[in-house]
N, C-alpha and C positions, 0 to 999 in steps of 0.2 A: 572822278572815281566811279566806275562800274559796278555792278552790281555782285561780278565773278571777284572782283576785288576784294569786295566784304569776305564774299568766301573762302578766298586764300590766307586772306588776313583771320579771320577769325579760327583756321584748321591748323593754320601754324600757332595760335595762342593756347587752341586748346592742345596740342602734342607737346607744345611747353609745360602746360598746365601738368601734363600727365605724369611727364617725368618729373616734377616738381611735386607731387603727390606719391609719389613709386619712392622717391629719398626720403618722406616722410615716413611714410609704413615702414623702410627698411632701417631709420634711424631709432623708431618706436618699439621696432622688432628686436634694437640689439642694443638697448637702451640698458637692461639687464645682465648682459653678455661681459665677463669680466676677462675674456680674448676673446682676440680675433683668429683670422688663418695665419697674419704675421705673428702670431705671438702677445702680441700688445692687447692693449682696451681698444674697444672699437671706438671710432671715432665720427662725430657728426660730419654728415654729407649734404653740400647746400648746393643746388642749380644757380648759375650767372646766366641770366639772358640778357641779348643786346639785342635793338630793333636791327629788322634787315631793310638798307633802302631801298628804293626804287633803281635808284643810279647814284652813279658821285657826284653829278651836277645837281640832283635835283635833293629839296627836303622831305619830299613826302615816302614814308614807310610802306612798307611789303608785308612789315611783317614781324613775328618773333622768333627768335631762335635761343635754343639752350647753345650756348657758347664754350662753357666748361661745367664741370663739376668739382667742387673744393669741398677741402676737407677744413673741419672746425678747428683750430690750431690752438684752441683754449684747453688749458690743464687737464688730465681727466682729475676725477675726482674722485678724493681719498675716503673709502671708508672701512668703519675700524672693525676687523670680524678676524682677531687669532688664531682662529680655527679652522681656516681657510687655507688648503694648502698653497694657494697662491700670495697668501700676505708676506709683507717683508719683515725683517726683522722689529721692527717698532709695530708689527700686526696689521698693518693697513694694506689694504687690496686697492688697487688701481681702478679704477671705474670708468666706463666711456664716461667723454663729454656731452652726455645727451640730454637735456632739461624736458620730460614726457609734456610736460605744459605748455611751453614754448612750441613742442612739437603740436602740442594739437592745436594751438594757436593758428600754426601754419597752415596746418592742414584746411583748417576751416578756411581759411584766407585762401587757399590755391582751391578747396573744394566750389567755393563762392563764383571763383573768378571763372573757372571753368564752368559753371553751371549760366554764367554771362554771357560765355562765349558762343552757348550751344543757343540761348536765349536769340542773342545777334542772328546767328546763322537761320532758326526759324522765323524769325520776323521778314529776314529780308526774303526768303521762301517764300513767306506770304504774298510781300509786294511783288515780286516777280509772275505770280501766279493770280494775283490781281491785274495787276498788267496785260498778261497774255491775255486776261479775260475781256479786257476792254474792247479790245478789236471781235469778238463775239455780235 
């Protein structure tokens, strides 16, 4: 593995990273939202990344890629407020499926992983630039 390596590898984790932090804010931003543009509760939005390899013969990775985006497919959830001209007849409003906690859970988790990856990228910065130096 080369050294441009590291930096393909770690530009593709962090453009992962981003979008996986972009779903957080927008899942946190409409956490509260009791529609959406369909009509319905908003519903939680989660990034799937898969590694990208190298080749189909070989095991070593490239890299990450956002693959798809899925939506939460768990309940939204009911709360009780009659006075809501959105409630149904038993009074309940539909709620996204959004848990703000879990969200910042993640967030911290994708904020982390990215702040790793810029880590990577500076370090090997370093030894590259230590390197050139040698021959000095």
């Amino acid at each position: 593995m080369s050294l441009s390596d590291v930096f393909t590898i770690s530009s593709s984790a962090l453009t992962a990273q981003s979008m996986r932090l972009n779903l957080v804010a927008s899942n946190i931003a409409n956490a509260d939202s009791a529609t959406s543009s369909t009509g319905q509760p908003y519903r939680g939005r989660h990034a799937v990344f898969s590694a990208i390899p190298v080749s189909a013969n070989e095991p070593q990775v490239a890299g990450v890629q956002v693959t798809s985006v899925v939506e939460d497919q768990s309940p939204p959830i009911l709360k009780y407020d009659p006075a809501n001209p959105l409630a149904d007849a038993r009074g309940y409003v539909n709620m996204p499926n959004v848990n703000p906690v879990e969200e910042m859970a993640d967030m911290i988790s994708a904020s982390r992983s990215y702040q790793t990856d810029v880590e990577v990228m500076n370090t090997a910065k370093t030894l590259l630039q230590k390197t050139l130096q040698m021959g000095q």
